[in-house]
C-alpha positions in Angstrom: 105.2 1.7 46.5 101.2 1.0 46.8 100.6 -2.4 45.7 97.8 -2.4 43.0 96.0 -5.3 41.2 94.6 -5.1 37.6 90.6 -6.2 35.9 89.9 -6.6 33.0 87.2 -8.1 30.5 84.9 -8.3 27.9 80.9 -7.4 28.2 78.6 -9.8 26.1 75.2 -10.6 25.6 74.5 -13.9 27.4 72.2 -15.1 24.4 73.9 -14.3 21.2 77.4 -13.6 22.9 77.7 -10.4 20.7 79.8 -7.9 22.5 77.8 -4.8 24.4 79.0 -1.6 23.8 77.7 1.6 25.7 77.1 -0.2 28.8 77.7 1.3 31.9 80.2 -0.2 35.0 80.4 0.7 38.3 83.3 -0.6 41.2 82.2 0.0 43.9 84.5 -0.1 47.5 82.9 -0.4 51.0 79.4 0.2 49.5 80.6 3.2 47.9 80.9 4.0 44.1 84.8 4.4 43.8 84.8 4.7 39.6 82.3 4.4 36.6 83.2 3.6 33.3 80.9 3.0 29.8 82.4 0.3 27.4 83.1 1.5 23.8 82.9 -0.8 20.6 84.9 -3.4 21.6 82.7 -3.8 24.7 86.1 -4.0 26.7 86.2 -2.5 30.3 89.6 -2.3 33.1 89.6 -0.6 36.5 92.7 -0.9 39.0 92.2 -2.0 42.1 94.3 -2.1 45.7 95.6 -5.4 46.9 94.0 -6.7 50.0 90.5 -5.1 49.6 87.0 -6.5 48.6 85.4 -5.2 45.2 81.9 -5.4 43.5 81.5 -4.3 39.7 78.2 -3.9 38.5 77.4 -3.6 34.8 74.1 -2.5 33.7 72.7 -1.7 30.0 69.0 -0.7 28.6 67.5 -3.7 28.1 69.9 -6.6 30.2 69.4 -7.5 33.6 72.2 -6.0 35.7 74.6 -8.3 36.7 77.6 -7.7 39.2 80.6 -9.9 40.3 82.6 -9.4 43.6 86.6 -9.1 43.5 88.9 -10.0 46.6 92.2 -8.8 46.1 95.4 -10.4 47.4 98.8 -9.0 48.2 100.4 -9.6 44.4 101.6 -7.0 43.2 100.7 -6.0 39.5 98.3 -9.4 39.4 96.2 -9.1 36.1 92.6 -10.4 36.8 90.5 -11.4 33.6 86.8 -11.8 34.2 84.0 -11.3 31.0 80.8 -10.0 32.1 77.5 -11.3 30.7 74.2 -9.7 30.3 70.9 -11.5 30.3 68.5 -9.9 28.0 65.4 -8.5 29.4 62.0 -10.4 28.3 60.5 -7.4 26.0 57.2 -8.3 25.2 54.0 -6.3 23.6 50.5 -6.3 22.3 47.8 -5.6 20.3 43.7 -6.5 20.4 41.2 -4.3 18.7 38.1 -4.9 16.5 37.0 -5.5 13.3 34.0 -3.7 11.8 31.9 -2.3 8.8 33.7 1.0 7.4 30.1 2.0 5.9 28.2 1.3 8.8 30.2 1.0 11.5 28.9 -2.2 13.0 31.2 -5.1 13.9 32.0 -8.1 12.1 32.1 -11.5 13.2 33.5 -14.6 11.7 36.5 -12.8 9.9 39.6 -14.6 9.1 42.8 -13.4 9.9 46.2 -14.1 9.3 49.4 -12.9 11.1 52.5 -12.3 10.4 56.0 -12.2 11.9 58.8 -10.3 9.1 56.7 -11.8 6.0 56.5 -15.1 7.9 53.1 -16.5 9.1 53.1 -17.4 12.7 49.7 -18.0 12.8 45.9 -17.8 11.0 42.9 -17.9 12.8 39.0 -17.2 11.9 36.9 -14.8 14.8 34.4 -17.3 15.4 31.0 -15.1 16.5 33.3 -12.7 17.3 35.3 -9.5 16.1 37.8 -9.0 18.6 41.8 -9.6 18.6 44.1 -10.3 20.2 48.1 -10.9 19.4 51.2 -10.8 22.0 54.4 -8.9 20.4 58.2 -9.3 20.3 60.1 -6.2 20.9 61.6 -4.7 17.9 59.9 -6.7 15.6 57.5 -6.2 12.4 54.6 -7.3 12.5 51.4 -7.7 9.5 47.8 -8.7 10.1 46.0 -10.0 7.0 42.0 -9.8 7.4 39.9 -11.2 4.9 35.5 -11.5 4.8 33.7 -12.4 2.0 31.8 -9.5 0.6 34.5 -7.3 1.6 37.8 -6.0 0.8 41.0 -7.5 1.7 42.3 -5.3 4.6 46.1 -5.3 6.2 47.9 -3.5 8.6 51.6 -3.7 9.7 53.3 -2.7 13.0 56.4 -2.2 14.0 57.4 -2.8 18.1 59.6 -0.8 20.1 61.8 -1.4 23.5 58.8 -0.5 25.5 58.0 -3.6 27.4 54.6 -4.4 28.5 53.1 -1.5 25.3 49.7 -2.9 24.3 48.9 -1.1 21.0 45.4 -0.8 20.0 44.3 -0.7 16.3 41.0 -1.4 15.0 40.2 -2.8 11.3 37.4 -1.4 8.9 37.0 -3.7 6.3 35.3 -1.8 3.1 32.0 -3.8 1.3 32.3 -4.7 -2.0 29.9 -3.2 -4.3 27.6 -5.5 -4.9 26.3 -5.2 -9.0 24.1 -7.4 -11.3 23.1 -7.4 -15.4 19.4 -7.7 -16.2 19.1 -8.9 -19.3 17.2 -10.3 -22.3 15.9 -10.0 -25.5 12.1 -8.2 -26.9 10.7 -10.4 -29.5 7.0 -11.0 -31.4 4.9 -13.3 -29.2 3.1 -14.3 -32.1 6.2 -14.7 -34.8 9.5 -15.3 -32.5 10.9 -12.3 -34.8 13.3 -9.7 -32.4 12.4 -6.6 -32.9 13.8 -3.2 -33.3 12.8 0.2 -31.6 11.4 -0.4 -28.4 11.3 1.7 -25.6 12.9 -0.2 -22.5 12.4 1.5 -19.1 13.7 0.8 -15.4 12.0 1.2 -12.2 13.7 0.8 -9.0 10.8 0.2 -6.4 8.2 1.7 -9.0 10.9 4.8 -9.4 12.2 5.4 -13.2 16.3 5.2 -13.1 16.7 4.6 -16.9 15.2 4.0 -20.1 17.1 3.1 -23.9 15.7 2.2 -27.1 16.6 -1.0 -28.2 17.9 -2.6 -30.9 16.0 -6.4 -29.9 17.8 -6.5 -27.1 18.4 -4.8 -23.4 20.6 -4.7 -20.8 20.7 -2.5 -17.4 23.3 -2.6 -14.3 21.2 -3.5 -11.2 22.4 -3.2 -7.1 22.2 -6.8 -5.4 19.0 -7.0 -2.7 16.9 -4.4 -4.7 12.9 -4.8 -6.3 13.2 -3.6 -10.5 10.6 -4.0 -12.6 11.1 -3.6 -16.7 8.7 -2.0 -18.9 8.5 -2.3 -22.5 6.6 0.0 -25.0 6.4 -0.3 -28.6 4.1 0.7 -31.5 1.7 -1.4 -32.3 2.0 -3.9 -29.5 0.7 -4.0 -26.0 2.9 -2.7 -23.5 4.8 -5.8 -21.5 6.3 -5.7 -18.6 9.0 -8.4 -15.8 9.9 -7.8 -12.2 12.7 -8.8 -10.7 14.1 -9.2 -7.0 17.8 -9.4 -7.1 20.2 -11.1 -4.1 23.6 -11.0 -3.1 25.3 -12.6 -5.7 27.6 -10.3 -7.1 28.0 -9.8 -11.0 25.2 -12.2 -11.5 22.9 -11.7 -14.7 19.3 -12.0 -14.4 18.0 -13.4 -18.1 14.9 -11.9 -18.7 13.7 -12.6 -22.5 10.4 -10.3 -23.1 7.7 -11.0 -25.8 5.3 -8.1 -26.9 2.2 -9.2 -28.5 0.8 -7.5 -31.1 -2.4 -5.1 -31.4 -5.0 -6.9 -33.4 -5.7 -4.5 -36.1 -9.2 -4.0 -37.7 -10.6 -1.6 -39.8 -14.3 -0.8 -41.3 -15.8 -0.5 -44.8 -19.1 1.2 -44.7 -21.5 3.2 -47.4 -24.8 3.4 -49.0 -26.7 1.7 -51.6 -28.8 4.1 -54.3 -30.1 4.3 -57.6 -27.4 5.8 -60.0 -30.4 7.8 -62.2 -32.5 9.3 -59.5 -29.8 8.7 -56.6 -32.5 7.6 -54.3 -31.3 5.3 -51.4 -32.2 1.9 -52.3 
């Protein structure tokens, strides 16, 4: 009767000691491969082996190192041999750089802050000193956010999710989107000479010396205005001389310019005039 040995054991991960299923064995004999196997769920793997001979098993799996032991048998009969394999995971490792610029115009943008994060965690937060590009190493199979914030701008984020290809850099750039930047112009028309308000003037805009709008107002006037622009305000009404403000607006956005506006009024004067006569002979006197 042929004298045979037994092997058995267990494959785990050499980290978290989980059990690896799917991964492949090989036994190999006299540098030959003698029998392959694949481990199921319970990560278990056997092979029979001939007493008096010399063994290697190899077990490899997607993303471990390989790892092999060697075997000598002896002349027991039916010996049972228990040996667990474990795998070293691979070092998976990624990254992602790119730039930060203008959506509108395209340019880049420097001194941006930025904030990243690891599954909603925040490994780290940085600001792009005179500079707008980044850079970020990557776990494997991980998620990953960046947060970029610039004032002036929109908040912008983008998430990325990692693979099992080690070494992947992934490139993204971020456009960050202005925010609109709006002002008031505003005030009230009143008498020079009395301090009254007054009613039913003719307001108009001019955006460098163009007309954009015009109302009738009730004593008072208000216009929306773009930050960094020239205006000028014009005001008309019956019986007064025409006034008039300029204005050049900045960057602060939502700030109202106050611009109170008196009119002065027309002097008005009239003129009495006729001739002098003799009421019986109408001559002129």
């Amino acid at each position: 009767m042929q004298c045979t040995q037994k092997i058995n054991g267990l494959i785990t991960d050499k980290l978290t000691t989980k059990n690896i299923e799917n991964s492949s064995l090989k036994l190999y004999k006299n540098g030959e491969i003698i029998s392959e196997k694949t481990t199921l769920k319970n990560a278990l793997y056997a092979f029979e082996l001939e007493c008096n001979n010399e063994y290697i098993i190899v077990a490899t799996k997607e993303g471990f190192h390989p790892t092999e032991i060697k075997i000598n048998t002896d002349s027991n009969y039916n010996k049972e041999l228990t040996i667990n394999l474990a795998l070293s995971p691979l070092t998976c490792n990624q990254s992602i750089n790119g730039v930060i610029s203008n959506k509108l115009t395209k340019e880049p943008l420097i001194n941006t802050d930025l904030k990243f994060f690891k599954n909603t965690v925040l490994i780290t937060s940085e600001t792009l000193n005179n500079r707008s590009n980044f850079n970020f190493e990557l776990e494997c199979e991980a998620t990953y956010k960046i947060t970029v914030q610039k004032e002036g701008f929109l908040d912008e984020d983008i998430t990325i999710t990692t693979d099992k290809q080690a070494g992947f850099t992934f490139t993204t750039n971020i456009e960050l989107t202005p925010i609109k930047c709006n002002q008031l112009i505003s005030g009230t028309i009143s008498n020079s000479e009395t301090n009254e308000l007054l009613n039913n003037t003719t307001v108009k805009l001019f955006k460098n010396n163009a007309l954009i709008d015009s109302q009738l107002s009730e004593n008072k006037y208000s216009f929306k205005i773009d930050c960094d622009e020239n205006y000028k305000v014009v005001v008309e009404k019956d019986g007064f001389q025409t006034a008039e403000t300029t204005l050049n607006s900045d960057d602060k956005n939502e700030f109202n310019h106050i611009k109170n506006i008196e009119l002065t009024p027309i002097e008005c004067n009239q003129l009495i005039s006729g001739t002098i006569s003799n009421s019986e002979t109408n001559e002129l006197l």
